[in-house]
PDB file of N, CA, C and O in Angstrom:
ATOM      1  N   UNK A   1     138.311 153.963   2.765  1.00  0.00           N
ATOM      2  CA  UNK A   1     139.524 154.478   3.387  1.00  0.00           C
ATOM      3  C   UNK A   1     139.862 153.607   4.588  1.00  0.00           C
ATOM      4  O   UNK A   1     139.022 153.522   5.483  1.00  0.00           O
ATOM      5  N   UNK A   2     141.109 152.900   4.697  1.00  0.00           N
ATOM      6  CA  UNK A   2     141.392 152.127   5.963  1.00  0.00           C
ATOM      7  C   UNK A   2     142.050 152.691   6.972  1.00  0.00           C
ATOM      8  O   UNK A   2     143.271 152.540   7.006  1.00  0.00           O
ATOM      9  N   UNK A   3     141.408 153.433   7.971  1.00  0.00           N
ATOM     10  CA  UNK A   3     141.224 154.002   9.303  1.00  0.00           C
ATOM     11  C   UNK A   3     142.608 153.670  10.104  1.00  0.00           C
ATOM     12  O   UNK A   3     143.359 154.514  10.595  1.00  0.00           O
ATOM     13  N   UNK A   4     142.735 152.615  10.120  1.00  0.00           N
ATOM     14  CA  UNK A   4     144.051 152.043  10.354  1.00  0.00           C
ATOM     15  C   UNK A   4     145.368 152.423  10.298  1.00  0.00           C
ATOM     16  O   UNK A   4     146.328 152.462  11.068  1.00  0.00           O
ATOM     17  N   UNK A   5     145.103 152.715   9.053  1.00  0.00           N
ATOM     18  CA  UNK A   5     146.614 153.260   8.064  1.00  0.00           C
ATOM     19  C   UNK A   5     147.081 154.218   8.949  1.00  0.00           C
ATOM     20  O   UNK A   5     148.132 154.164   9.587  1.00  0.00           O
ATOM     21  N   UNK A   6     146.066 155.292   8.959  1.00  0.00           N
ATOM     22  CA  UNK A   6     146.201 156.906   9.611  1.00  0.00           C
ATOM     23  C   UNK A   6     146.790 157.323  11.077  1.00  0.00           C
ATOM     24  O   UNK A   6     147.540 158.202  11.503  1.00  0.00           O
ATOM     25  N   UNK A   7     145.778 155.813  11.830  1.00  0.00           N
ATOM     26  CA  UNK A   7     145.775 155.745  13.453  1.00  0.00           C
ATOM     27  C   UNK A   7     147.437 155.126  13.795  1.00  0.00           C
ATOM     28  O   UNK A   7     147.882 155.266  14.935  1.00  0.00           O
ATOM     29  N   UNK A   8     148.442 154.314  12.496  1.00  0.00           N
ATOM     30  CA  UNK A   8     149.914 154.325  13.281  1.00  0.00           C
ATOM     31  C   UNK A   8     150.048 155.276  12.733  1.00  0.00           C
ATOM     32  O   UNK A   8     150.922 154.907  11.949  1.00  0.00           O
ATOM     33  N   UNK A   9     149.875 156.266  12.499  1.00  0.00           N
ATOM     34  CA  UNK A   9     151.025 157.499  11.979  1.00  0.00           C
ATOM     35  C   UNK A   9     150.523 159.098  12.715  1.00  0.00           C
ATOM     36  O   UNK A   9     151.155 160.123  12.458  1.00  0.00           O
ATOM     37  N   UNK A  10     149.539 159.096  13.467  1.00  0.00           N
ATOM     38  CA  UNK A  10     148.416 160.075  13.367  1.00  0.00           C
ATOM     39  C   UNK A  10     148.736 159.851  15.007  1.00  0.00           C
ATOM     40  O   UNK A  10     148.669 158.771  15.594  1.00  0.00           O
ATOM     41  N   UNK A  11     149.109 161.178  15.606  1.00  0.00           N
ATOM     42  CA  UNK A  11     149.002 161.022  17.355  1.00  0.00           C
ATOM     43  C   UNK A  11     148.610 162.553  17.709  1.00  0.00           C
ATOM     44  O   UNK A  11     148.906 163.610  17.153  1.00  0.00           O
ATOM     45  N   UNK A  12     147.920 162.293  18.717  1.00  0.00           N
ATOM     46  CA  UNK A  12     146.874 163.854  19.317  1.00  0.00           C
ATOM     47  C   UNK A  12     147.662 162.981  20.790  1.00  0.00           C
ATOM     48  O   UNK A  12     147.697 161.781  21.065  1.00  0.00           O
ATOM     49  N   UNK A  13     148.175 164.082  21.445  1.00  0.00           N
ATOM     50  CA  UNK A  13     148.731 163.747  23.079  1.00  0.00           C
ATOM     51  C   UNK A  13     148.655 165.473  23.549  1.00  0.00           C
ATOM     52  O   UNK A  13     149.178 166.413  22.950  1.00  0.00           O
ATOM     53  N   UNK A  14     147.976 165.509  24.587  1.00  0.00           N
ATOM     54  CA  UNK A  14     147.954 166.484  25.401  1.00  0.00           C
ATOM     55  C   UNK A  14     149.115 167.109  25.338  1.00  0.00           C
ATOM     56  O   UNK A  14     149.090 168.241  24.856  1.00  0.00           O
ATOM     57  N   UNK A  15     150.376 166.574  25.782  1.00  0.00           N
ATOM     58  CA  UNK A  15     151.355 166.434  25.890  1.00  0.00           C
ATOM     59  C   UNK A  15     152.865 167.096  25.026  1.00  0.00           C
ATOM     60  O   UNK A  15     153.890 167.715  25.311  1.00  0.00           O
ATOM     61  N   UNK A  16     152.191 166.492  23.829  1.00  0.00           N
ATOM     62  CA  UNK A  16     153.186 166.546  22.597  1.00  0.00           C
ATOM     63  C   UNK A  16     152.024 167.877  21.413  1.00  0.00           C
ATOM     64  O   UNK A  16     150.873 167.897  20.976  1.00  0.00           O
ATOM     65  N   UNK A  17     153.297 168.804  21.361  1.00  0.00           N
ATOM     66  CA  UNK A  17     152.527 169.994  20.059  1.00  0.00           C
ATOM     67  C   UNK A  17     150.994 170.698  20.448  1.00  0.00           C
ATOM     68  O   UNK A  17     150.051 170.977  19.708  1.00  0.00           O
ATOM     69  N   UNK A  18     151.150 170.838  21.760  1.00  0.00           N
ATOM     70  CA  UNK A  18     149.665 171.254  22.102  1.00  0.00           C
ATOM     71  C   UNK A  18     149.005 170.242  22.086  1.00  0.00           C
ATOM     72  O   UNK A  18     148.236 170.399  23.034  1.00  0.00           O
ATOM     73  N   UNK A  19     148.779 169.245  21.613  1.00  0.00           N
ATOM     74  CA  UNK A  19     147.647 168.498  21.352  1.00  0.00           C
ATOM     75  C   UNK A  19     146.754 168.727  20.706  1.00  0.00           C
ATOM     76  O   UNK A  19     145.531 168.619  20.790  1.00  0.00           O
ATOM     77  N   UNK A  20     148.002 169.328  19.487  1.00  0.00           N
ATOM     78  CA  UNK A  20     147.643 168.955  18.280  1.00  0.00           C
ATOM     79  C   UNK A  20     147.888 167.688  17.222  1.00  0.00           C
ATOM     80  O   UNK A  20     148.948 167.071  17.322  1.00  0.00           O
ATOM     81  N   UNK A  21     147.238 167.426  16.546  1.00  0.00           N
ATOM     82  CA  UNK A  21     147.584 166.211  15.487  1.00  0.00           C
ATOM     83  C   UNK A  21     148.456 166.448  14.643  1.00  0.00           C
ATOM     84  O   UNK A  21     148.391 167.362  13.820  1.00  0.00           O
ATOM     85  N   UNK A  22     149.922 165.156  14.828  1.00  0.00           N
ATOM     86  CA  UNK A  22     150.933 165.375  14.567  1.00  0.00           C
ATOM     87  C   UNK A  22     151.319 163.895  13.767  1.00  0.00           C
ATOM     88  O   UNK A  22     150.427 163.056  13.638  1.00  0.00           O
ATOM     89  N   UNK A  23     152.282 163.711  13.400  1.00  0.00           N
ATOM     90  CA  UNK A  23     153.167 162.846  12.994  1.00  0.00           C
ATOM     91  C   UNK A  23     153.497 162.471  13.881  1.00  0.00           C
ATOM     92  O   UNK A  23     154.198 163.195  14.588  1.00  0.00           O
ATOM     93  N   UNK A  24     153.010 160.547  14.493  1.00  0.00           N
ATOM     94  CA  UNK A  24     154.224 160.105  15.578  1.00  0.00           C
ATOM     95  C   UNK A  24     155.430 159.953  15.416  1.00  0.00           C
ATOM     96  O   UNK A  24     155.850 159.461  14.369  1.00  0.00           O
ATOM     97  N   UNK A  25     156.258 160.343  16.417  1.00  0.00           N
ATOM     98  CA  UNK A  25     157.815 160.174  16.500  1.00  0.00           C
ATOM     99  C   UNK A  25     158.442 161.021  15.990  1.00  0.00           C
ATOM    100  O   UNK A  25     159.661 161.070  16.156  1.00  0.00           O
ATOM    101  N   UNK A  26     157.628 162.122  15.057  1.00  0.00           N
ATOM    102  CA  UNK A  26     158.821 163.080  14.151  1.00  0.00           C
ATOM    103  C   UNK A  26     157.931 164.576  14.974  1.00  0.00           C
ATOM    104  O   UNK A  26     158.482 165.530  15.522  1.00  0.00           O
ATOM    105  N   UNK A  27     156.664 164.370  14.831  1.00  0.00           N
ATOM    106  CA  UNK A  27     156.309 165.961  15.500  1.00  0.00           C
ATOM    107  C   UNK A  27     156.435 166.822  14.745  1.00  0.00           C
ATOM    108  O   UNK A  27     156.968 167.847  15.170  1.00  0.00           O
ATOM    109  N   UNK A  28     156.004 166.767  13.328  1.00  0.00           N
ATOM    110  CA  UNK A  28     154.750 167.147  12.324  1.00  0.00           C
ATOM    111  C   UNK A  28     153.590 167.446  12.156  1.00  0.00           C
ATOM    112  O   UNK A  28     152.720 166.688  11.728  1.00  0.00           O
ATOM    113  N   UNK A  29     153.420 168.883  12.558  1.00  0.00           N
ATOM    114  CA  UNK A  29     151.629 169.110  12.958  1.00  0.00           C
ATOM    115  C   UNK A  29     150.894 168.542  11.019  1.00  0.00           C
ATOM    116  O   UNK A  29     151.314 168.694   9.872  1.00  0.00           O
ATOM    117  N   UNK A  30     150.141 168.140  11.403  1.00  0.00           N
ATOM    118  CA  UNK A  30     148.866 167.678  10.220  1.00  0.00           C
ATOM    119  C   UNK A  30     148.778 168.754   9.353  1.00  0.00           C
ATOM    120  O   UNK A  30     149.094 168.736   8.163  1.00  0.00           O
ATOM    121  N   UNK A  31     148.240 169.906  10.124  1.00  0.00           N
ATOM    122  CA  UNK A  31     148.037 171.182   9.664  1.00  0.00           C
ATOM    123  C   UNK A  31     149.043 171.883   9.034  1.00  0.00           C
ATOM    124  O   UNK A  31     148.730 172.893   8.406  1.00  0.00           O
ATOM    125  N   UNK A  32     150.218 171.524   9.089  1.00  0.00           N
ATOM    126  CA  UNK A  32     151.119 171.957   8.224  1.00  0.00           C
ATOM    127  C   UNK A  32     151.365 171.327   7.327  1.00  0.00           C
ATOM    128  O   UNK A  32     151.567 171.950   6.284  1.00  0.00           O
ATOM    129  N   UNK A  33     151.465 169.844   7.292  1.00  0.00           N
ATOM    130  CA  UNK A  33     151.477 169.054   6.065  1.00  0.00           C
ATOM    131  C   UNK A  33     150.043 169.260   5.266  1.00  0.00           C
ATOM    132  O   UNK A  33     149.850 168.446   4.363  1.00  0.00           O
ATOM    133  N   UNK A  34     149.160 170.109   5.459  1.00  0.00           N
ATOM    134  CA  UNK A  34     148.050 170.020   4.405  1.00  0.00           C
ATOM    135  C   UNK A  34     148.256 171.194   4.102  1.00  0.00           C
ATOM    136  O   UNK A  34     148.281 171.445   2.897  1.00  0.00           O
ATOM    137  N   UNK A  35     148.483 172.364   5.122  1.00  0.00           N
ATOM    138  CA  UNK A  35     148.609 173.612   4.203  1.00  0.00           C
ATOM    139  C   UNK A  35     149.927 173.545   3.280  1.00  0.00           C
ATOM    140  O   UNK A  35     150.068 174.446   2.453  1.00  0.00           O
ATOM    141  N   UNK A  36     150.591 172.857   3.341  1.00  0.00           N
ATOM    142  CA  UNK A  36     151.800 172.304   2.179  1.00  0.00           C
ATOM    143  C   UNK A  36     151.169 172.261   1.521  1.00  0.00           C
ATOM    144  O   UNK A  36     150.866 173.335   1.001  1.00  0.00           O
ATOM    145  N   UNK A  37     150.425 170.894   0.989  1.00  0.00           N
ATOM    146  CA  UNK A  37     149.748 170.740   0.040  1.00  0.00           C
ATOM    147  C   UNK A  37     148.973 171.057  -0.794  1.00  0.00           C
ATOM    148  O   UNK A  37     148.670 170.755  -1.948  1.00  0.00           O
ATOM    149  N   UNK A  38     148.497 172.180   0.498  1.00  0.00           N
ATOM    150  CA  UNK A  38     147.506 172.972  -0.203  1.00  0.00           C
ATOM    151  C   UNK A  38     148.093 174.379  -1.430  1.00  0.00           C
ATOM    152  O   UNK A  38     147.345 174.980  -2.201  1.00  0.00           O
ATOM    153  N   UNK A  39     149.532 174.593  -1.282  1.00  0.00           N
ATOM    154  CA  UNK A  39     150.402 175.517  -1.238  1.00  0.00           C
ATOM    155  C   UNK A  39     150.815 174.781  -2.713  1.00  0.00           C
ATOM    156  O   UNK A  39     151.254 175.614  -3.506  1.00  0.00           O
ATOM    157  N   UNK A  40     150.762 173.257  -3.305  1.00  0.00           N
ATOM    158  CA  UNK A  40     151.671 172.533  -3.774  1.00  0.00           C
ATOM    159  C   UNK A  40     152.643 172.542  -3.675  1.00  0.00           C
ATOM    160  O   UNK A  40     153.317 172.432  -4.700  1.00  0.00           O
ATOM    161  N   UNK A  41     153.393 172.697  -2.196  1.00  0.00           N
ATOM    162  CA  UNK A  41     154.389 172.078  -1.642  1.00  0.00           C
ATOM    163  C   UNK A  41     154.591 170.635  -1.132  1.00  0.00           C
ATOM    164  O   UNK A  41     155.171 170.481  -0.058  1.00  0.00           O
ATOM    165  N   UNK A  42     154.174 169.621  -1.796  1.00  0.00           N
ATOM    166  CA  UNK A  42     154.589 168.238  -1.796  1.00  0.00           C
ATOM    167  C   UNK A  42     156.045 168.048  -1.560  1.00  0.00           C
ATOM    168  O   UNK A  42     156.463 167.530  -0.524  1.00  0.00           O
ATOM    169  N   UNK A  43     157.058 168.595  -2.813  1.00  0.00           N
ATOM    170  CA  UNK A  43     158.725 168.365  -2.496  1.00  0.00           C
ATOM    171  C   UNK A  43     159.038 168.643  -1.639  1.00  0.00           C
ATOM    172  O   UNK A  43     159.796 167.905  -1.010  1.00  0.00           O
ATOM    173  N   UNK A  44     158.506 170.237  -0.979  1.00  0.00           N
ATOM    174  CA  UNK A  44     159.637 171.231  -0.222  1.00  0.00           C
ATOM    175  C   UNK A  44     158.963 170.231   1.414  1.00  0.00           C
ATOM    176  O   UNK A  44     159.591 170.584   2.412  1.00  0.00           O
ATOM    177  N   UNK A  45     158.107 169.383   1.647  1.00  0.00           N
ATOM    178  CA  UNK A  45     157.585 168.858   2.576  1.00  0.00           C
ATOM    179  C   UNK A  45     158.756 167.887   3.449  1.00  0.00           C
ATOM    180  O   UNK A  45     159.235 167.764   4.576  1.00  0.00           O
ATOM    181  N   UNK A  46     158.834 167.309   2.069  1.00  0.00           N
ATOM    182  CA  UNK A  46     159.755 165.878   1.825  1.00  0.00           C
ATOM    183  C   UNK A  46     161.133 166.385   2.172  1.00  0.00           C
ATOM    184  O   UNK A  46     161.732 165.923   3.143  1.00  0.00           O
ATOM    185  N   UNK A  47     161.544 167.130   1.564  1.00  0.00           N
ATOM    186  CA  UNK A  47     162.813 168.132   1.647  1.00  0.00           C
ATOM    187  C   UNK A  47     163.401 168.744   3.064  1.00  0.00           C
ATOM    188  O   UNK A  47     164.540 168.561   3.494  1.00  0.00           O
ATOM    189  N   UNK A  48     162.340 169.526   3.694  1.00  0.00           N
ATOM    190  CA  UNK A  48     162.357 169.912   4.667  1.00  0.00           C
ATOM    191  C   UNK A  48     162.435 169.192   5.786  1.00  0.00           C
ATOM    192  O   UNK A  48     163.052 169.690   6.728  1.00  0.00           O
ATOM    193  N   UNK A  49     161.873 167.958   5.925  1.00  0.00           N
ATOM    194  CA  UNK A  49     161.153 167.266   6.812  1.00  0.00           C
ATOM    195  C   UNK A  49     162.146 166.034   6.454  1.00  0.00           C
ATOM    196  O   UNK A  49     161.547 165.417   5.574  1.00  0.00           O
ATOM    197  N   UNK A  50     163.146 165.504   6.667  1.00  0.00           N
ATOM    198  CA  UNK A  50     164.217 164.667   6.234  1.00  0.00           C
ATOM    199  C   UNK A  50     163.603 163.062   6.884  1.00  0.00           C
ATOM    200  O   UNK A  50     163.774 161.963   6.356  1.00  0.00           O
ATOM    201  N   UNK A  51     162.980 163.317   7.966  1.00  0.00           N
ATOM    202  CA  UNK A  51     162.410 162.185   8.251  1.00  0.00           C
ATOM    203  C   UNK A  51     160.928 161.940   8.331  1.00  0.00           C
ATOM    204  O   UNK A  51     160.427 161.354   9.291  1.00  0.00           O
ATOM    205  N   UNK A  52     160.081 162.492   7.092  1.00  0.00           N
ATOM    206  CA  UNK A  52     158.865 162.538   6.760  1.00  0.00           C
ATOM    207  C   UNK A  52     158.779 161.421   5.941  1.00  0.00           C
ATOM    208  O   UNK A  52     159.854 161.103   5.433  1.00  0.00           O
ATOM    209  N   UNK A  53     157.676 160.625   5.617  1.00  0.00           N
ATOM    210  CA  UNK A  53     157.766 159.719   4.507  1.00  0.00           C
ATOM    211  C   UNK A  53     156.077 159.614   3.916  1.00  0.00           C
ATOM    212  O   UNK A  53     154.948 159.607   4.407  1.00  0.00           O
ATOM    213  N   UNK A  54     156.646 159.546   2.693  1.00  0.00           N
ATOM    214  CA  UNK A  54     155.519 159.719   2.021  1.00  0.00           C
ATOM    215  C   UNK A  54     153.892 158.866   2.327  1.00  0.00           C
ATOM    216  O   UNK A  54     152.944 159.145   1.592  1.00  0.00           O
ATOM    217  N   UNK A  55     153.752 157.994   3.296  1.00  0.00           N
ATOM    218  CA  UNK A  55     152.850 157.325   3.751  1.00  0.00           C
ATOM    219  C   UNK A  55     152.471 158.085   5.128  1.00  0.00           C
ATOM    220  O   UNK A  55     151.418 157.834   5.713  1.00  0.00           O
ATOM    221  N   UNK A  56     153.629 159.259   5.718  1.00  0.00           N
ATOM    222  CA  UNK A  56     152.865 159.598   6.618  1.00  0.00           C
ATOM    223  C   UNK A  56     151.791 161.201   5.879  1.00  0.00           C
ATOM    224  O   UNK A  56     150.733 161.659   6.311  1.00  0.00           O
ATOM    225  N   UNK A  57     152.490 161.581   4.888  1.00  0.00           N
ATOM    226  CA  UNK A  57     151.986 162.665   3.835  1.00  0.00           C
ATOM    227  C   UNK A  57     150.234 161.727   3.640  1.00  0.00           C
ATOM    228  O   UNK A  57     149.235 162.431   3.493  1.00  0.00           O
ATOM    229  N   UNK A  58     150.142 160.733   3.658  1.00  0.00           N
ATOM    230  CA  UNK A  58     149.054 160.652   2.754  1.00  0.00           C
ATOM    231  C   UNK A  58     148.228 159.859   4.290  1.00  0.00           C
ATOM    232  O   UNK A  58     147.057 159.486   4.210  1.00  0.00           O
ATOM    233  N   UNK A  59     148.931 159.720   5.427  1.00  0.00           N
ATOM    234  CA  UNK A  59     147.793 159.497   6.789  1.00  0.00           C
ATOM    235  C   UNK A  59     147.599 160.742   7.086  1.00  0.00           C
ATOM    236  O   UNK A  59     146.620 160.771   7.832  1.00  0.00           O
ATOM    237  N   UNK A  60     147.985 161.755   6.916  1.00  0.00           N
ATOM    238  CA  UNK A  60     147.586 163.177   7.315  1.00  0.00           C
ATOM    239  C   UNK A  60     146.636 163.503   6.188  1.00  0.00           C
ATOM    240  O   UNK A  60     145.711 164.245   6.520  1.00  0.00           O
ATOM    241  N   UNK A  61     146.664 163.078   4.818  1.00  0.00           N
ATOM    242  CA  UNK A  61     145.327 163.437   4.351  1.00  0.00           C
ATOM    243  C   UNK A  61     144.333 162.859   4.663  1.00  0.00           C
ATOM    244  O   UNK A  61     143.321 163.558   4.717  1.00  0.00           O
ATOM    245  N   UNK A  62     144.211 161.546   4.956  1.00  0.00           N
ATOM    246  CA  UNK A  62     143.003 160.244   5.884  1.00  0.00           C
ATOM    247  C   UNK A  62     142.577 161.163   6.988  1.00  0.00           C
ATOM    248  O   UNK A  62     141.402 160.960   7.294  1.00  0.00           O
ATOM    249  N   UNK A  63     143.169 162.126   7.696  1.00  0.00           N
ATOM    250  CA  UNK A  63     143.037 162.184   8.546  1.00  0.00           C
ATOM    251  C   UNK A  63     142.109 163.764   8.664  1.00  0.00           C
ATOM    252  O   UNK A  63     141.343 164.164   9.541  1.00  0.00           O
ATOM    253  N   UNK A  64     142.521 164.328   7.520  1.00  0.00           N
ATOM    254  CA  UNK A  64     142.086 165.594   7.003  1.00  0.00           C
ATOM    255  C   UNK A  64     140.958 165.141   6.598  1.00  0.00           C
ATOM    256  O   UNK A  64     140.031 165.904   6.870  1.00  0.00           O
ATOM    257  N   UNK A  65     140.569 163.900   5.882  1.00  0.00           N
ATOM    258  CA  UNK A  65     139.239 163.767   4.653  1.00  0.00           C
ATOM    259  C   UNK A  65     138.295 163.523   5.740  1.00  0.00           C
ATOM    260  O   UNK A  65     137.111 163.820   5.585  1.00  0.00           O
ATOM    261  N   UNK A  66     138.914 162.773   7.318  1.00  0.00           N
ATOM    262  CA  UNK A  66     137.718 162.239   8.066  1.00  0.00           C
ATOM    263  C   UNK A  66     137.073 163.477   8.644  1.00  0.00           C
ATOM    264  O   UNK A  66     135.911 163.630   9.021  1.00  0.00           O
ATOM    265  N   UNK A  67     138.149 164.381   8.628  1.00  0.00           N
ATOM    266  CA  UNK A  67     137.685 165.878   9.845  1.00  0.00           C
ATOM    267  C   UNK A  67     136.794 166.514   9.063  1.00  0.00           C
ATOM    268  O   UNK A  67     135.843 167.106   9.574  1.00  0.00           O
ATOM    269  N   UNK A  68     137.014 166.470   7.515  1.00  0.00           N
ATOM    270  CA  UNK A  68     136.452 167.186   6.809  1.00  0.00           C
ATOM    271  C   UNK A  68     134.491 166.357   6.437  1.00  0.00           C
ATOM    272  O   UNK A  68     133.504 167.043   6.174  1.00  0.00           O
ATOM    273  N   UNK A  69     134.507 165.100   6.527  1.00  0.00           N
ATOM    274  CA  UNK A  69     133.209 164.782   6.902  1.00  0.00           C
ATOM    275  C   UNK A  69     132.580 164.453   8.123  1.00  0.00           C
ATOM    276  O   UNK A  69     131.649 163.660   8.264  1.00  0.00           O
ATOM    277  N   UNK A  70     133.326 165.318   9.263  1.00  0.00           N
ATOM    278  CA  UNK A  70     132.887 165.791  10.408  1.00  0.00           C
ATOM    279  C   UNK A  70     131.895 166.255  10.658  1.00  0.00           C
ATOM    280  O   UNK A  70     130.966 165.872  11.369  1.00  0.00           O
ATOM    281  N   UNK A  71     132.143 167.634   9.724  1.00  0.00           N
ATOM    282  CA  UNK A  71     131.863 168.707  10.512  1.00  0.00           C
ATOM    283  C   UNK A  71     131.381 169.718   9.277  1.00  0.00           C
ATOM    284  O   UNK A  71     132.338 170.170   8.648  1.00  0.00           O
ATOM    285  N   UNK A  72     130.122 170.136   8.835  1.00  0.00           N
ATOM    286  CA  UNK A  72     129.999 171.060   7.937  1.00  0.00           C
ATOM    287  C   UNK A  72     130.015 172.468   8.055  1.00  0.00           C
ATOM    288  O   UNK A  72     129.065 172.919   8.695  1.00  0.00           O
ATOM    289  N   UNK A  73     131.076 173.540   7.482  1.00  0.00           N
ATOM    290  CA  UNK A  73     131.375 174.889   7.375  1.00  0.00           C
ATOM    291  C   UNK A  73     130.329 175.466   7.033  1.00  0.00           C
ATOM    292  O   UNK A  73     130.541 175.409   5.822  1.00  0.00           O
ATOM    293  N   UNK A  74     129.229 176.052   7.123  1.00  0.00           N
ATOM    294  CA  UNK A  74     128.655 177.136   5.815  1.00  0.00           C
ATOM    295  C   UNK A  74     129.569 178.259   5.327  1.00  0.00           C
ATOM    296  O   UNK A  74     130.400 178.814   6.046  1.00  0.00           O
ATOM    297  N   UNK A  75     129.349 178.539   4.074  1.00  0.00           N
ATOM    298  CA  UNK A  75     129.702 179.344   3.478  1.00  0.00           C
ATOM    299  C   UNK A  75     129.145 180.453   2.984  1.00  0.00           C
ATOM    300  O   UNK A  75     128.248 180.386   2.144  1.00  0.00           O
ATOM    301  N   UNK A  76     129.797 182.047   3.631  1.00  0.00           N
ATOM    302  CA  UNK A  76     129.188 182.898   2.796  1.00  0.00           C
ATOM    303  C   UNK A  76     129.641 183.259   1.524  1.00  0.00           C
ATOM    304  O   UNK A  76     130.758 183.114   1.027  1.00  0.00           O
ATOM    305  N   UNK A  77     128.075 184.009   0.822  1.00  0.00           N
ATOM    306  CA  UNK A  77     128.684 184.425  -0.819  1.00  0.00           C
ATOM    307  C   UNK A  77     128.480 185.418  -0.454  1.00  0.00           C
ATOM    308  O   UNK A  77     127.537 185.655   0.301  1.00  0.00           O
ATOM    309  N   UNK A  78     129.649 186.675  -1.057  1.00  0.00           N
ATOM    310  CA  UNK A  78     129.878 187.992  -1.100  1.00  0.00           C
ATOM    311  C   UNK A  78     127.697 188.262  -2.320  1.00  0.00           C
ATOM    312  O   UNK A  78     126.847 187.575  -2.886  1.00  0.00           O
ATOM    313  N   UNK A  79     127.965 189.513  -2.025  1.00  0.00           N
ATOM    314  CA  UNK A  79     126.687 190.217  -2.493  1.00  0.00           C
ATOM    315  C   UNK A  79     126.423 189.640  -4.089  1.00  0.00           C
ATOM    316  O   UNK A  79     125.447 189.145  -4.652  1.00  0.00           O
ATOM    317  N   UNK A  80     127.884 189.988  -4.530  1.00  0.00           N
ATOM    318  CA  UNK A  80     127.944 189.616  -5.695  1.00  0.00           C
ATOM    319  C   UNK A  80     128.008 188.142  -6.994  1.00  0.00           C
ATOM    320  O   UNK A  80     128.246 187.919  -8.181  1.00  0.00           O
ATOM    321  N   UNK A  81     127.652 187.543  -5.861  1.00  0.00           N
ATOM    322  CA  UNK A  81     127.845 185.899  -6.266  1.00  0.00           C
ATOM    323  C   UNK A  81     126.286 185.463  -6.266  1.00  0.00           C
ATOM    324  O   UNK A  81     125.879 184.553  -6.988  1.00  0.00           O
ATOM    325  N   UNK A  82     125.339 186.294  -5.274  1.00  0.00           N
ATOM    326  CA  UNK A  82     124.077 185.576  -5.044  1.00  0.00           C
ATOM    327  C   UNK A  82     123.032 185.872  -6.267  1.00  0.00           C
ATOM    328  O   UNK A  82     121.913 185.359  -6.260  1.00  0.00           O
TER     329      UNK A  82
END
């Protein structure tokens, strides 16, 4: 994965959205472009977001895959799974 790609499109500023991780220049939290995705809302992203582009859709997943080998969740299983 080239780290790169993510870091022009990918901005955390105190400042800007809480300081949360956003889309530079448009102010696109991350977290909404993945729960899109997660939703399979890909179009309504694009749609909505008139100045979104599909390379910043896919630095917000770079950016999701790195957080996600961050940091490990445990998971519980209900009674009935174990």
């Amino acid at each position: 994965m080239n780290e790169r790609n993510w870091k022009e499109d990918i901005s955390i500023d105190p400042n800007i959205c809480h300081g949360k991780a956003c889309v530079k220049n448009i102010w696109v939290l991350v977290s909404v472009i993945l729960d899109c995705l997660a939703e399979s809302m890909s179009r309504e992203i694009l749609k909505n977001y008139s100045t979104l582009q599909e390379k910043h859709i896919k630095s917000a997943l770079q950016y999701g895959a790195i957080l996600a080998q961050e940091q490990v969740l445990p998971l519980r299983f209900q009674d009935s799974e174990i």
